[in-house]
C-alpha positions as a Markdown table, in Angstrom:
| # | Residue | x | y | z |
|---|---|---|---|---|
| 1 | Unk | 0.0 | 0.0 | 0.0 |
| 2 | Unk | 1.0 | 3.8 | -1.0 |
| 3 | Unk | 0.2 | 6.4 | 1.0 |
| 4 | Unk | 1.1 | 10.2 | 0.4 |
| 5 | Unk | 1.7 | 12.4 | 3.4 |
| 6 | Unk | 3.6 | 15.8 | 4.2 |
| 7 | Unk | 5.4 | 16.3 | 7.3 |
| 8 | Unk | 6.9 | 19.2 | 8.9 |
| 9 | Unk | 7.7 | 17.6 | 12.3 |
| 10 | Unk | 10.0 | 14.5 | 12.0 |
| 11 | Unk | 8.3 | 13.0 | 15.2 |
| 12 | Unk | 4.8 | 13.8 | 14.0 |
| 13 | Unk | 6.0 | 11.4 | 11.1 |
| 14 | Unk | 7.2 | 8.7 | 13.6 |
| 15 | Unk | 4.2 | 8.8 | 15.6 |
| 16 | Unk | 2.2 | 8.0 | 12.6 |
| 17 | Unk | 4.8 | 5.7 | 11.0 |
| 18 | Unk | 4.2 | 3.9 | 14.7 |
| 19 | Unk | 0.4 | 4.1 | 14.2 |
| 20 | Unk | 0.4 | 2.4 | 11.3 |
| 21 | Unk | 2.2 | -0.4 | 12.6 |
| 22 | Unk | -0.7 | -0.9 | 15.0 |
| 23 | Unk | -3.0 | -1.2 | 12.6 |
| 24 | Unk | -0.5 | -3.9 | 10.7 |
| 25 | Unk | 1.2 | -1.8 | 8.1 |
| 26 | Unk | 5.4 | -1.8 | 8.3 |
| 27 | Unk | 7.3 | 0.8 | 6.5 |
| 28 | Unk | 9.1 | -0.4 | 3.6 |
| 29 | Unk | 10.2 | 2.7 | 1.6 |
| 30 | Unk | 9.8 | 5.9 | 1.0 |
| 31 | Unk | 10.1 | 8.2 | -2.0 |
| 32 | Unk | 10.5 | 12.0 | -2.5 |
| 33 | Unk | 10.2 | 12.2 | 0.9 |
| 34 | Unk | 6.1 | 12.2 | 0.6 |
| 35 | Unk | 5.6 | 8.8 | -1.0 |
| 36 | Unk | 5.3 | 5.7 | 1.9 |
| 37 | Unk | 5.0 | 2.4 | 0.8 |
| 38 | Unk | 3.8 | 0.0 | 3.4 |
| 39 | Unk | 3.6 | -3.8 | 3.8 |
| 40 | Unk | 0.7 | -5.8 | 5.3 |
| 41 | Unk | 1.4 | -7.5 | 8.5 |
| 42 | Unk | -0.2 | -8.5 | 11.6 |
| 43 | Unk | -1.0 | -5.4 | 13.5 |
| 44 | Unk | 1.9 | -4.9 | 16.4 |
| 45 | Unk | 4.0 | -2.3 | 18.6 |
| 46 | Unk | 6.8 | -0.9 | 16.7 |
| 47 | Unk | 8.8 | 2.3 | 17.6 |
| 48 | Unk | 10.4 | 4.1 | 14.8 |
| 49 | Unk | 13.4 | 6.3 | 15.0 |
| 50 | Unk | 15.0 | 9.1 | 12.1 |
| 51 | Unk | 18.6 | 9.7 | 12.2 |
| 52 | Unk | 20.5 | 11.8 | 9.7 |
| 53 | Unk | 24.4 | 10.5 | 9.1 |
| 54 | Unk | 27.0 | 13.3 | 8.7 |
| 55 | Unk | 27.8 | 12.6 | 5.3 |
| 56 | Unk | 28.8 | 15.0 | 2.8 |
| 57 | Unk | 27.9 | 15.0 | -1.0 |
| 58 | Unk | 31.8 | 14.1 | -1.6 |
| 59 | Unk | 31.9 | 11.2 | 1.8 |
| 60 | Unk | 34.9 | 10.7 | 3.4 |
| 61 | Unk | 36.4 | 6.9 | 4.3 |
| 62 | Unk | 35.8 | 8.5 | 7.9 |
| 63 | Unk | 32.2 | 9.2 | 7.2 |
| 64 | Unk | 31.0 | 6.2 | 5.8 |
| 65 | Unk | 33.1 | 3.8 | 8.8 |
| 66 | Unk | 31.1 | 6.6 | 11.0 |
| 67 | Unk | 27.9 | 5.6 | 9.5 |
| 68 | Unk | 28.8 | 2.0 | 9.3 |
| 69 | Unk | 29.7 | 1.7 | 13.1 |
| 70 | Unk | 26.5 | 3.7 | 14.0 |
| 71 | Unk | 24.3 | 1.1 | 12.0 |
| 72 | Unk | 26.3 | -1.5 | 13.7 |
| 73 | Unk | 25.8 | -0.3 | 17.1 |
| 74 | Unk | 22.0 | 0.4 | 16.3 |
| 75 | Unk | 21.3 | -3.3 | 15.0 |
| 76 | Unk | 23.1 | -4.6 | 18.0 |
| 77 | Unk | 20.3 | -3.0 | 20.2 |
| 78 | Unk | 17.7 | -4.3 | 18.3 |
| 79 | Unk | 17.0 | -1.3 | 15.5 |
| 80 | Unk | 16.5 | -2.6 | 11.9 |
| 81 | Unk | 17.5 | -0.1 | 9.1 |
| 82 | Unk | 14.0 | 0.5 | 7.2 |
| 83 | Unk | 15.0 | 2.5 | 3.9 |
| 84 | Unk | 16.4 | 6.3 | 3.9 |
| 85 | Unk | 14.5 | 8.9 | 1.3 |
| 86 | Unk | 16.4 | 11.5 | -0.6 |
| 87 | Unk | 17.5 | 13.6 | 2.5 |
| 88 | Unk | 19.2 | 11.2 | 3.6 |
| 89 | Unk | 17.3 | 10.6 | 6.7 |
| 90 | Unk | 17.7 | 6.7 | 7.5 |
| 91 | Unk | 14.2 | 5.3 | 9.1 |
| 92 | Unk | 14.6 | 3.0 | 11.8 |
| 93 | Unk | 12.3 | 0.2 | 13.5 |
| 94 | Unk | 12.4 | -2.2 | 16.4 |
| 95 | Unk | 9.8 | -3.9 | 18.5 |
| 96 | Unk | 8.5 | -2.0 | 21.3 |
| 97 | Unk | 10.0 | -2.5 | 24.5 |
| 98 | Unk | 8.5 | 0.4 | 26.3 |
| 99 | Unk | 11.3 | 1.5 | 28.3 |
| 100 | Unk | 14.6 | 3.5 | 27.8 |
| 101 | Unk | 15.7 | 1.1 | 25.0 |
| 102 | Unk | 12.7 | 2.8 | 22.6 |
| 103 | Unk | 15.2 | 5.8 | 22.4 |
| 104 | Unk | 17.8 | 5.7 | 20.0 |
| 105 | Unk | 19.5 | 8.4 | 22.2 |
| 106 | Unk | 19.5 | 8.1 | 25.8 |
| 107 | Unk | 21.3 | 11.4 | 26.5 |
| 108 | Unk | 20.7 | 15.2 | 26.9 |
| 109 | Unk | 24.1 | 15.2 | 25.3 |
| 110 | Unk | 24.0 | 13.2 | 21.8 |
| 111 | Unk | 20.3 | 14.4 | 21.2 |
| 112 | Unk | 21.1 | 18.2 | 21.2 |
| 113 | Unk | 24.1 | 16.8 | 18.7 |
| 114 | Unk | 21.2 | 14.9 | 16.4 |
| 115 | Unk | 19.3 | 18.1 | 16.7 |
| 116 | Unk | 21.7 | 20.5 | 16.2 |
| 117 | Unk | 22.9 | 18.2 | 12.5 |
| 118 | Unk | 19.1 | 18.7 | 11.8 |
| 119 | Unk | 19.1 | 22.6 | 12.8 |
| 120 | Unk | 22.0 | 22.9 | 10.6 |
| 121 | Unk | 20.9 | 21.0 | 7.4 |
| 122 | Unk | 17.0 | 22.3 | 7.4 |
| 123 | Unk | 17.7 | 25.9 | 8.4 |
| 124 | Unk | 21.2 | 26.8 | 6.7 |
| 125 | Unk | 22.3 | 24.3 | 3.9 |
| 126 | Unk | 19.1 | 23.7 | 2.6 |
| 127 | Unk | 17.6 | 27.6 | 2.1 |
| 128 | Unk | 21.2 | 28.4 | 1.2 |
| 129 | Unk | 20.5 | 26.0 | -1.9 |
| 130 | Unk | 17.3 | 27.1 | -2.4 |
| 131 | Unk | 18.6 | 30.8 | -2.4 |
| 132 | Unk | 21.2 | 30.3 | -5.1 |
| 133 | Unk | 18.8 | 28.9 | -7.1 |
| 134 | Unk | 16.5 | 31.7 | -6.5 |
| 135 | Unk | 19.7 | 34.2 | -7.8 |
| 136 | Unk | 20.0 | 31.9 | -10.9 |
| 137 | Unk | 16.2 | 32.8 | -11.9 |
| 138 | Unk | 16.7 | 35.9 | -11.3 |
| 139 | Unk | 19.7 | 36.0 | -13.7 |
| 140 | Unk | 17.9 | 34.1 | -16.4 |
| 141 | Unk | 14.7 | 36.2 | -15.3 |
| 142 | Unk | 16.6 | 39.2 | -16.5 |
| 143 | Unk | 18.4 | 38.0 | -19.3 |
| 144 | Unk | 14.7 | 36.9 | -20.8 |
| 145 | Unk | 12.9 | 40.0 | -20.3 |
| 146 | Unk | 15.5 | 42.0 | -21.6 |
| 147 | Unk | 15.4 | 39.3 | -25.2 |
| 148 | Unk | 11.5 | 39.1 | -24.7 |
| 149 | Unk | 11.3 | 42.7 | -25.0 |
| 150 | Unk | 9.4 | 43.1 | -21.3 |
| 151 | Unk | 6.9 | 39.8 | -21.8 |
| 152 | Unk | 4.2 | 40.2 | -19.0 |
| 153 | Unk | 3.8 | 36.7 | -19.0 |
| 154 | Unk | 7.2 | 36.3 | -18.2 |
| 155 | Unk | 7.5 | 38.2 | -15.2 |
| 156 | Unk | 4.2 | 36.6 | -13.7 |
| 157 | Unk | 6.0 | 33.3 | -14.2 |
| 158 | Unk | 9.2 | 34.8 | -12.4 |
| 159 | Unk | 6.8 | 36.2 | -9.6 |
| 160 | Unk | 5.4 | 32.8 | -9.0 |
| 161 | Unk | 8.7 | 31.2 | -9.2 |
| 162 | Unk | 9.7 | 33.5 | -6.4 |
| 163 | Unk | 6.7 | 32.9 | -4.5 |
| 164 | Unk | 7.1 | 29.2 | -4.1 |
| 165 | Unk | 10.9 | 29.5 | -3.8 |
| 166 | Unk | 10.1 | 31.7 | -0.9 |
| 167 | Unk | 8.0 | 29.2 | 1.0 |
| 168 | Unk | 10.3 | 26.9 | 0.5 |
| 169 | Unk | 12.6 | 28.5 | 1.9 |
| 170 | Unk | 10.3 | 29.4 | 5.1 |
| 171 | Unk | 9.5 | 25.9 | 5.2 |
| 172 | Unk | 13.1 | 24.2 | 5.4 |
| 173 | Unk | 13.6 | 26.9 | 8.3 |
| 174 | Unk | 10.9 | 26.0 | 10.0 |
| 175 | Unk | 11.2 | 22.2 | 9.8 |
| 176 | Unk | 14.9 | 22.9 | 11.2 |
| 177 | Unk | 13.5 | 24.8 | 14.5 |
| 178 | Unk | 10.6 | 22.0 | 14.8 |
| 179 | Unk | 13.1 | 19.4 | 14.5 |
| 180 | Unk | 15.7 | 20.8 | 16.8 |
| 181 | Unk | 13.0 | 21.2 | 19.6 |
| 182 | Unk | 11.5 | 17.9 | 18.8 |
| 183 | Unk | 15.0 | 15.9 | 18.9 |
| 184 | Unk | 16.6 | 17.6 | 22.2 |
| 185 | Unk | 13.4 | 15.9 | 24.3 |
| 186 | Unk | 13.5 | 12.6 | 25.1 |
| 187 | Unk | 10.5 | 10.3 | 24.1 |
């Protein structure tokens, strides 16, 4: 089964990744980071758990053994590696247990770290992106009106290019604040 759903809080999304566990449906995938494909199981208590790896776009040997050891060290305490979407963020299930072992951090310490990664990617890199590629249509905005002879159409196509670019860029911010509240509690 395919089900589409938009998050802005990472936990909301667990919470409902866990809810549809009880009502037997397991995570498989997920695509564009909207698009959850689910298997049909008996219904159960799972706890899920998001974790974003510190890998750059060019990774380090040191980055990937990081990664590597973390998976290894989350499998020996009973997490199963789901499927990660485009971000990057790497979904994580294991039965419930319903104590401290449902956290995947059980620290003040390394969840302000996991926050503070999601801070970081949500409200710098991420509108920093979207912000270059706002100055490149603006470039090629200019460089069109100026061949198009001042097309009105044009510029209403800039302006709602801007527009959404905008939100977008309001939205990564704001998923970054959510998410670094959300990840410095414990469960």
């Amino acid at each position: 089964m395919k089900k589409f759903r938009f998050f802005l809080s990472l936990a909301k999304e667990r919470d409902w990744l866990e809810e549809m566990a009880t009502q037997g449906w397991l995570l498989t995938n997920i695509t564009l980071g909207v698009i959850y494909t689910f298997k049909e199981t008996e219904p159960c208590e799972k706890v899920y758990e998001v974790e974003r790896f510190a890998i750059s776009a060019n990774s380090t040997v040191a980055e990937l053994t990081a990664r590597a050891n973390a998976m290894d060290i989350a499998t020996q305490f009973g997490w199963e590696m789901v499927t990660h979407d485009e971000n990057m963020n790497y979904y994580f299930v294991k039965d419930k247990a319903g104590d401290e072992t449902d956290e995947f951090y059980d620290d003040e310490d390394t969840r302000r770290d996991r926050a503070e990664r999601y801070r970081k990617v949500y409200s710098i890199e991420q509108p920093l992106g979207l912000l270059l590629g706002e100055l490149f249509i603006s470039f090629l905005y200019l460089l069109l009106f100026i061949l198009l002879d001042n097309s009105t159409a044009l510029l209403v196509v800039y302006l709602l290019l801007t527009t959404f670019e905008l939100l977008c860029i309001y939205g990564s911010m704001r998923m970054g604040q959510i998410a670094y509240k959300e990840f410095c509690m414990s469960r």
